[in-house]
C-alpha positions in Angstrom: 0.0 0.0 0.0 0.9 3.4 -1.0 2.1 5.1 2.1 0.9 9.2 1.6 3.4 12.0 1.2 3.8 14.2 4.2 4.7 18.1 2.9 8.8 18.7 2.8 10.4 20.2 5.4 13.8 20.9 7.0 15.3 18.8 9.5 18.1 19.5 12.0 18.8 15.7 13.3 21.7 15.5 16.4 23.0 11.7 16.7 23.3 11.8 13.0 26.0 9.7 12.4 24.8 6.9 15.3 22.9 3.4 13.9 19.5 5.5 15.1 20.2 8.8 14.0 21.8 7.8 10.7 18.7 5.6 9.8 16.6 9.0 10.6 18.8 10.9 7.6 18.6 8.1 4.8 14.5 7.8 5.8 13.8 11.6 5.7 16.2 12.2 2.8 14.5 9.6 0.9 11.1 10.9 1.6 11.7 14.4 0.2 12.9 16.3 2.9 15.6 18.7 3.2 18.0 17.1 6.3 20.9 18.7 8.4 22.9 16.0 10.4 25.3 17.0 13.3 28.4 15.8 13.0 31.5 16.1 15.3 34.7 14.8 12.6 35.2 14.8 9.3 34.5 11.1 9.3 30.9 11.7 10.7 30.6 14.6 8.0 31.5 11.8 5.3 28.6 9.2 7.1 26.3 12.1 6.8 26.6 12.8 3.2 26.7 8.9 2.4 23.2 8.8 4.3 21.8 11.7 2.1 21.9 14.8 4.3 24.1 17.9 5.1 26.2 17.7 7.6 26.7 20.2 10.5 29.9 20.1 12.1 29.2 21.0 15.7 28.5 19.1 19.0 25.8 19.9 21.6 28.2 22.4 23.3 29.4 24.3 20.1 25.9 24.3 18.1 24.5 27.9 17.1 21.4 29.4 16.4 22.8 30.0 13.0 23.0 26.5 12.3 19.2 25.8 12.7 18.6 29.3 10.4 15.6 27.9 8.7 14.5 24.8 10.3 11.4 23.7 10.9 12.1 20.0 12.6 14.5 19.5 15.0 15.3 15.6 16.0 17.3 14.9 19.0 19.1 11.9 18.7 21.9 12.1 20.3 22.6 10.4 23.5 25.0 9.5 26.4 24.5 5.9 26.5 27.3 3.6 28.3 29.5 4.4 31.4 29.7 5.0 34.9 30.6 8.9 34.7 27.5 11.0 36.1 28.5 13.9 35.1 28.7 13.0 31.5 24.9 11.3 31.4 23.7 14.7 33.0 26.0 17.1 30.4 25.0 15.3 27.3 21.5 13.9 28.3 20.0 17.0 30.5 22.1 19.8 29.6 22.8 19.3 26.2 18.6 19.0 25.8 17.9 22.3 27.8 20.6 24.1 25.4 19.1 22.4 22.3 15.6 23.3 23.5 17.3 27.2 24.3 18.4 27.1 20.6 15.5 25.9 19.1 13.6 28.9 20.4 16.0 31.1 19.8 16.2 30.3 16.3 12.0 30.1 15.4 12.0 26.2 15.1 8.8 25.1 15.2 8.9 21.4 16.2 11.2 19.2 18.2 11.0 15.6 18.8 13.4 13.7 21.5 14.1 10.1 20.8 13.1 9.2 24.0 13.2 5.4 25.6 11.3 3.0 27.4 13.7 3.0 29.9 13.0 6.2 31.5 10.0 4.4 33.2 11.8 1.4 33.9 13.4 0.8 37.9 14.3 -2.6 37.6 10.8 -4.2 37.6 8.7 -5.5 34.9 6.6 -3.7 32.6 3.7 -5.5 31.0 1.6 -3.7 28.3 2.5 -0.3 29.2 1.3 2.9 27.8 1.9 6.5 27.7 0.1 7.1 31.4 3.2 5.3 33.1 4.8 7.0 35.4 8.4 8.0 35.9 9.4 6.1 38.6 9.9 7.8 42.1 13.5 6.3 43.0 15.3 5.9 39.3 18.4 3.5 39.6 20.2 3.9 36.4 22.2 6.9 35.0 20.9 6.4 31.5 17.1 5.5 32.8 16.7 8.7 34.7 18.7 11.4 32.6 16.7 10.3 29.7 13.5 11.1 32.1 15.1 14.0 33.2 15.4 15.2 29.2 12.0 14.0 28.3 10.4 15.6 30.8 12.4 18.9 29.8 11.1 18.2 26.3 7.4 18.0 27.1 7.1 20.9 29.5 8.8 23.0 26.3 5.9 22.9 24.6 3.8 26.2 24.1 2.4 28.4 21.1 5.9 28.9 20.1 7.3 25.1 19.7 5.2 21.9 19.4 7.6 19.7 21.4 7.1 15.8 22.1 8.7 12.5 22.4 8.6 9.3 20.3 9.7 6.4 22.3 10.8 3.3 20.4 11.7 -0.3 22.6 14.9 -2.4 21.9 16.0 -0.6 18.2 17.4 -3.5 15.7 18.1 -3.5 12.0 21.0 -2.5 9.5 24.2 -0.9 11.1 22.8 -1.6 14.7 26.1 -1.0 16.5 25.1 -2.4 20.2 22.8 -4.9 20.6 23.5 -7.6 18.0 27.5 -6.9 18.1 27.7 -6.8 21.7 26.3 -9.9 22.0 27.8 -11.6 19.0 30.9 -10.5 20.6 30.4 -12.3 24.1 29.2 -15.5 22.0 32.5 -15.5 20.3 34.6 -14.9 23.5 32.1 -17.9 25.2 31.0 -15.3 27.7 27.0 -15.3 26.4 24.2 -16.9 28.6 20.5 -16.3 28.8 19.4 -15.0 31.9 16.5 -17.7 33.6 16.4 -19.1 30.0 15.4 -15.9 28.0 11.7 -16.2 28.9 11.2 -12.9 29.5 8.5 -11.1 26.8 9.8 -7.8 25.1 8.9 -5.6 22.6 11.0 -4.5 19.7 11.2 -1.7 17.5 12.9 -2.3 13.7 14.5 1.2 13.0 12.8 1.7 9.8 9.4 1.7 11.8 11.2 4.2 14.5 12.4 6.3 11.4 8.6 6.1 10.2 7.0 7.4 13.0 9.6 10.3 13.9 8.5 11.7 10.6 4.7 11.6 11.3 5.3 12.9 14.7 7.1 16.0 13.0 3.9 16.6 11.5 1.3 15.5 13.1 2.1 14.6 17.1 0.8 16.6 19.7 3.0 18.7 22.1 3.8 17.5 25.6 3.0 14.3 24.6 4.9 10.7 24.4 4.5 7.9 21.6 5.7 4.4 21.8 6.7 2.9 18.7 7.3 -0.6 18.3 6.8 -3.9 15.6 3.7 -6.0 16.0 4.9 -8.9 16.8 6.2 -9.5 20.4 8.6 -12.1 21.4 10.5 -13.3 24.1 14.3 -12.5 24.7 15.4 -15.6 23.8 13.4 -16.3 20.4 14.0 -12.8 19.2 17.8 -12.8 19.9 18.2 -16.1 18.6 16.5 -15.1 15.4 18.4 -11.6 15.3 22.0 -13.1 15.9 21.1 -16.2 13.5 20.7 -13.8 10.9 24.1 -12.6 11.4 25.6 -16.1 10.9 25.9 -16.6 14.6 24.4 -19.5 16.9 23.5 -18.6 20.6 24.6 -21.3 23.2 21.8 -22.8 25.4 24.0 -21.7 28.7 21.9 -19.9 31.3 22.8 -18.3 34.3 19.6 -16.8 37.1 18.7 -13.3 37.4 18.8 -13.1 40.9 22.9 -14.2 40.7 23.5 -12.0 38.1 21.6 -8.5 39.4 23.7 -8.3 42.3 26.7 -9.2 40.8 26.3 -6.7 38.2 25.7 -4.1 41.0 28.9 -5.1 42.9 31.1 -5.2 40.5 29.8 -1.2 39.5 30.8 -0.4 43.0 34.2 -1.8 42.2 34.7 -0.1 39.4 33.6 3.1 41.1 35.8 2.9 44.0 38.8 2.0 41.6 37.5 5.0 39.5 37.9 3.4 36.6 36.9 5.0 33.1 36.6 2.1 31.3 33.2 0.2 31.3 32.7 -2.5 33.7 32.6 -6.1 32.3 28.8 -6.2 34.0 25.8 -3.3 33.7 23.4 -3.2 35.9 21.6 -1.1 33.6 21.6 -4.4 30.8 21.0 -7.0 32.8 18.1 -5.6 34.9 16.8 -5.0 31.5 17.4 -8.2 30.2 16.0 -10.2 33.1 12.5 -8.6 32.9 9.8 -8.2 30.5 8.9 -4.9 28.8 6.1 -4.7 26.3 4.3 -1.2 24.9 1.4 -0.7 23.7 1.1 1.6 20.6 -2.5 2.9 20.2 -1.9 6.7 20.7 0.8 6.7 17.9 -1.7 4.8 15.6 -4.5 6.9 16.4 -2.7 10.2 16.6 -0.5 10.2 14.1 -2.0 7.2 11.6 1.4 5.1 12.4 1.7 1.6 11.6 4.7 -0.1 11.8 6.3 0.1 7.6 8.7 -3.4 7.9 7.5 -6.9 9.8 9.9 -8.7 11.7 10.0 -11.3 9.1 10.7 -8.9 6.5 13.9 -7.4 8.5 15.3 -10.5 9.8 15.0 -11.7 5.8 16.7 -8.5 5.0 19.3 -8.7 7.8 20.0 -12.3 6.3 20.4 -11.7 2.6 22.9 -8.6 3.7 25.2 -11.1 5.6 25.3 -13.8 3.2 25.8 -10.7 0.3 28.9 -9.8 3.2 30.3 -13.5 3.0 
């Protein structure tokens, strides 16, 4: 089916050169909009003109209002992701919003959508069927969770007469140049250091980027301010089905070793204080953050973005694991 033509319009896209944010240029690009990617080297500059856009040699401390001269979108991708440093989740996550956010204003954007995450609700508990009425929780326990709250909530209480500002929220992002999930664990496979946690039962949602890209386009026309959207495929699976799938279509079989959540939580946790009282930069061998994560379910629900802004998710999880597959043996 025919998907209809939104009216062109000029995006500013930070994270352009990331597997998320890269995806977001080659879809709007494609589509017939005008896109700006922030870039912070020469290489990046190079990924954003491969990917279709212009790139914008800046960071989120050396941005100007010049830069956004004539933009009507602005898509923050960008992101502090890994790591034990606080202050660096808080300069990148919080404060590099508020200034984008500043700038935006400053420069008459009209729109701004955050790439927000799942995980700002989550604190190390299940969630089953969630929507957008969720609440933050009271006591966050991860740097990534709660600066990512901390930003989104920054984002929807930006929105007035001046800027429409909201959030689209996608749940485990996988597809073409994913650069975490499937090589991180591909990687621990090959070193012999994989193993399910209680089995891989646990049900999740998943989000194929190309429906992610989908829906951060609609929302730049059509989503409400002050508002969140979750994004995600139809199907649903369970930890271990999908990643088995995922990683099989990268030519790489999973062992059937499992180890228990309520071992490995802890462990994770104790091993971040180690590395905190060494003060180590590097990233410890364990995250709490990803195994919490990957020891619990987490579904979404995705009514509002269906019947707010007429999303529906563009690739099946068939389709991109079929896609995924015919690239690796095209690689061989």
């Amino acid at each position: 089916m025919r998907r209809p033509m939104l009216r062109p319009m000029r995006f500013f896209i930070t994270g352009a050169t990331g597997f998320v944010g890269g995806h977001l240029v080659e879809h709007l690009t494609r589509a017939g909009h005008d896109v700006r990617g922030m870039a912070r080297s020469e290489a990046g500059a190079a990924a954003v003109r491969a990917f279709g856009g212009t790139p914008v040699t800046a960071d989120l401390d050396t941005i100007s209002v010049a830069a956004l001269d004539g933009v009507d979108v602005i898509v923050h991708a960008a992101a502090q992701l890994t790591g034990l440093d606080r202050a660096a989740y808080l300069r990148v996550n919080v404060d590099g919003t508020r200034r984008l956010l500043d700038l935006a204003r400053a420069a008459g954007v009209r729109r701004f959508v955050l790439i927000g995450t799942e995980a700002a609700l989550f604190a190390g508990h299940d969630l089953v069927d969630i929507d957008e009425t969720h609440p933050y929780p009271a006591r966050p326990r991860y740097l990534y969770a709660e600066t990512k709250a901390l930003a989104e909530q920054l984002v929807l209480a930006a929105d007035g007469p001046d800027l429409t500002a909201l959030s689209v929220r996608p749940r485990l992002v996988w597809g073409p140049r994913d650069t975490s999930v499937a090589p991180a664990i591909a990687e621990m496979a090959a070193r012999g250091r994989f193993r399910w946690i209680d089995g891989g039962r646990q049900a999740t949602s998943t989000t194929h980027v190309r429906n992610l890209a989908r829906a951060v386009e609609l929302a730049a026309e059509r989503g409400q301010g002050g508002r969140a959207y979750f994004v995600a495929d139809d199907e649903r699976s369970t930890m271990r089905a999908f990643l088995t799938r995922l990683l099989a279509a990268r030519g790489v079989t999973l062992p059937d070793r499992s180890a228990p959540g309520a071992v490995l939580r802890p462990l994770a946790r104790a091993v971040e204080g180690l590395w905190r009282l060494l003060r180590r930069r590097s990233a410890p061998p364990l995250s709490s953050f990803a195994i919490d994560m990957l020891s619990r379910s987490v579904t979404v629900r995705t009514d509002r973005a269906r019947a707010e802004l007429g999303w529906a998710p563009v690739i099946s999880v068939e389709e991109g694991l079929r896609e995924l597959t015919s690239a690796a043996k095209g690689a061989i």
